[in-house]
C-alpha positions as CSV (number, residue, x, y, z in Angstrom):
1,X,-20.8,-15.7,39.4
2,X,-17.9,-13.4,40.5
3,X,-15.5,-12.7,38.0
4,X,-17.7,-14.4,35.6
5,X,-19.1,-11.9,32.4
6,X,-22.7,-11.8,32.2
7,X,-23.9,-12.1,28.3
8,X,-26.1,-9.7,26.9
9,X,-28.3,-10.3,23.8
10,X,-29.7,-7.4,21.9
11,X,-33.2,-7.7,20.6
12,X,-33.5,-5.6,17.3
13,X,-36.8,-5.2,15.5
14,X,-37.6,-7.3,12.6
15,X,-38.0,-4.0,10.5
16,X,-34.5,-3.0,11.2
17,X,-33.5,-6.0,10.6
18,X,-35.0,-6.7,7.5
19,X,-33.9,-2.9,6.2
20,X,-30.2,-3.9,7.0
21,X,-30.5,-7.1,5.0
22,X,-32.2,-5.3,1.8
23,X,-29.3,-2.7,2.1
24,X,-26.6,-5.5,2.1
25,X,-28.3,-7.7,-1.0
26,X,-29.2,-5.2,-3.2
27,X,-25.6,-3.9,-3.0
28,X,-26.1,-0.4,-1.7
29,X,-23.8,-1.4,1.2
30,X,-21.3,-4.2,1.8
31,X,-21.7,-6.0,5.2
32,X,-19.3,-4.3,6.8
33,X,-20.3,-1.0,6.0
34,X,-23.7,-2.0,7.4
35,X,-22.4,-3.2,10.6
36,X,-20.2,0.2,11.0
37,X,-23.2,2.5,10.2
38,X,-25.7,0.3,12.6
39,X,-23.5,-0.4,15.0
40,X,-24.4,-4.2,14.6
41,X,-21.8,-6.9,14.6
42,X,-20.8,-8.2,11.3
43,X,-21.9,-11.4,12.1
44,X,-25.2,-10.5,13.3
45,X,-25.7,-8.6,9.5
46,X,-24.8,-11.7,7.7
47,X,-26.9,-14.0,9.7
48,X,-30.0,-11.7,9.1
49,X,-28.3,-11.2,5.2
50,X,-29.0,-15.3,4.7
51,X,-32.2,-14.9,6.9
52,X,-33.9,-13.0,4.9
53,X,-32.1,-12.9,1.3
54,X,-35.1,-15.6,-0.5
55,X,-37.6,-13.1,1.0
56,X,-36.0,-9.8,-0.5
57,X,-35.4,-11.2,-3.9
58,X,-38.9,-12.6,-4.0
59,X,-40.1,-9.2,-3.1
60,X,-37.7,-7.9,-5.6
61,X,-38.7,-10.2,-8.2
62,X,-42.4,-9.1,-7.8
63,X,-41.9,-6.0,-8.0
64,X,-39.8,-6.1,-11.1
65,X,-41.9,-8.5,-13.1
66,X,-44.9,-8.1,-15.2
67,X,-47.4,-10.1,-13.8
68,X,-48.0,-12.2,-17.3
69,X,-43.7,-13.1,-17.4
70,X,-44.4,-14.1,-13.9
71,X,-46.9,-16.8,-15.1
72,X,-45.3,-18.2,-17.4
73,X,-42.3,-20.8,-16.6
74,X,-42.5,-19.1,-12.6
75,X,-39.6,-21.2,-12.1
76,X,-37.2,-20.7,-15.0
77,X,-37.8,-16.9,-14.5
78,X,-37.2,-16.9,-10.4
79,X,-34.0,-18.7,-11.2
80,X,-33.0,-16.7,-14.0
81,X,-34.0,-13.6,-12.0
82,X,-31.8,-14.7,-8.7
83,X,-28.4,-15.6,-11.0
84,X,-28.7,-11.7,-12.6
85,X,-28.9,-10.8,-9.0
86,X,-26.4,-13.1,-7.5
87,X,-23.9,-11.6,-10.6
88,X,-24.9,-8.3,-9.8
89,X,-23.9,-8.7,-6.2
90,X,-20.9,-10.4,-7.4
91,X,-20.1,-7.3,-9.9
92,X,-20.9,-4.9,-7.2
93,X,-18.7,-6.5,-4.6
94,X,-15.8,-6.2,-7.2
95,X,-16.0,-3.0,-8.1
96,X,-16.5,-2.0,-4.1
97,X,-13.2,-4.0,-4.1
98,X,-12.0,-1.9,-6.9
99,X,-12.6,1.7,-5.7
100,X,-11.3,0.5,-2.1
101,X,-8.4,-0.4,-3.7
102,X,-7.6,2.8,-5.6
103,X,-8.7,4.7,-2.5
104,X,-5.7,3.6,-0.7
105,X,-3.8,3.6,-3.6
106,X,-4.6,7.8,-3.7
107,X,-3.7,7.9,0.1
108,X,-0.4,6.1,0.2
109,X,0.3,8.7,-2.9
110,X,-0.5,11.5,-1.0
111,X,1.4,10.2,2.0
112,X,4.6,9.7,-0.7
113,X,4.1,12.8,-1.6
114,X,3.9,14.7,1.9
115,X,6.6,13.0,2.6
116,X,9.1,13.8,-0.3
117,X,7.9,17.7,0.5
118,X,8.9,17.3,4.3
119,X,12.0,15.7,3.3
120,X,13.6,17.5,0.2
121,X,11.6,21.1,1.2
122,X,10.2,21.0,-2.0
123,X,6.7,21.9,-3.2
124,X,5.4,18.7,-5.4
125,X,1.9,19.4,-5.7
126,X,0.6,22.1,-8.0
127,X,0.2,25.4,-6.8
128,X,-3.1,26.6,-8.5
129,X,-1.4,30.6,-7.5
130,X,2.1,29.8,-9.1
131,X,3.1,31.2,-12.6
132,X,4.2,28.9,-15.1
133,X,7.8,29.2,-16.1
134,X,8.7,30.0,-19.9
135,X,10.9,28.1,-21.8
């Protein structure tokens, strides 16, 4: 065993588990936002994410539907129900994707522009203080 590394599996609690899982499929966090803020591995997120995705959208469903809608065609509804949510994730993830992108989009900007100030020694951004010049 000498030079060897021993393996350690954390144990989390189901509750935990199942909280990081709702957070993940009902968009309010992407997977690796979970895993940041819980310190979890990503991996570990999406295996409890496919886990326990049927049971949160059951849940979900329940909770959305009028109990007469729910009777009738159980099925078609449950189906219909888990597409609008699959495309909701879907639409979420994009515009996650979205705002990312223009995030770094506004920081390589504001590094262009720091560095065209350092460079040239002139001011680029506005100075809310500075007079206007006339024409």
């Amino acid at each position: 065993m000498l030079g060897q590394k021993k393996e350690i599996h954390q144990s989390y609690p189901r509750q935990l588990k199942i909280r990081v899982a709702e957070e993940v499929v009902s968009g309010l966090k992407g997977p690796a936002e979970a895993s940041r803020d819980y310190g979890i591995h990503i991996s570990i997120v999406l295996r409890w994410v496919k886990k326990y995705r049927n049971q949160i959208l059951s849940k979900v469903t329940k909770e959305l539907l009028p109990l007469d809608s729910m009777k009738k065609n159980k099925e078609n509804t449950e189906s219909d129900l888990e597409k609008k949510v699959r495309e909701q994730e879907d639409e979420i993830m994009r515009l996650r994707k979205e705002l990312h992108h223009s995030n770094l989009k506004t920081m390589a900007l504001n590094k262009l522009i720091e560095l065209a100030e350092h460079t040239y020694g002139i001011g680029v951004r506005k100075n809310s203080g500075a007079k206007q010049s006339k024409k």
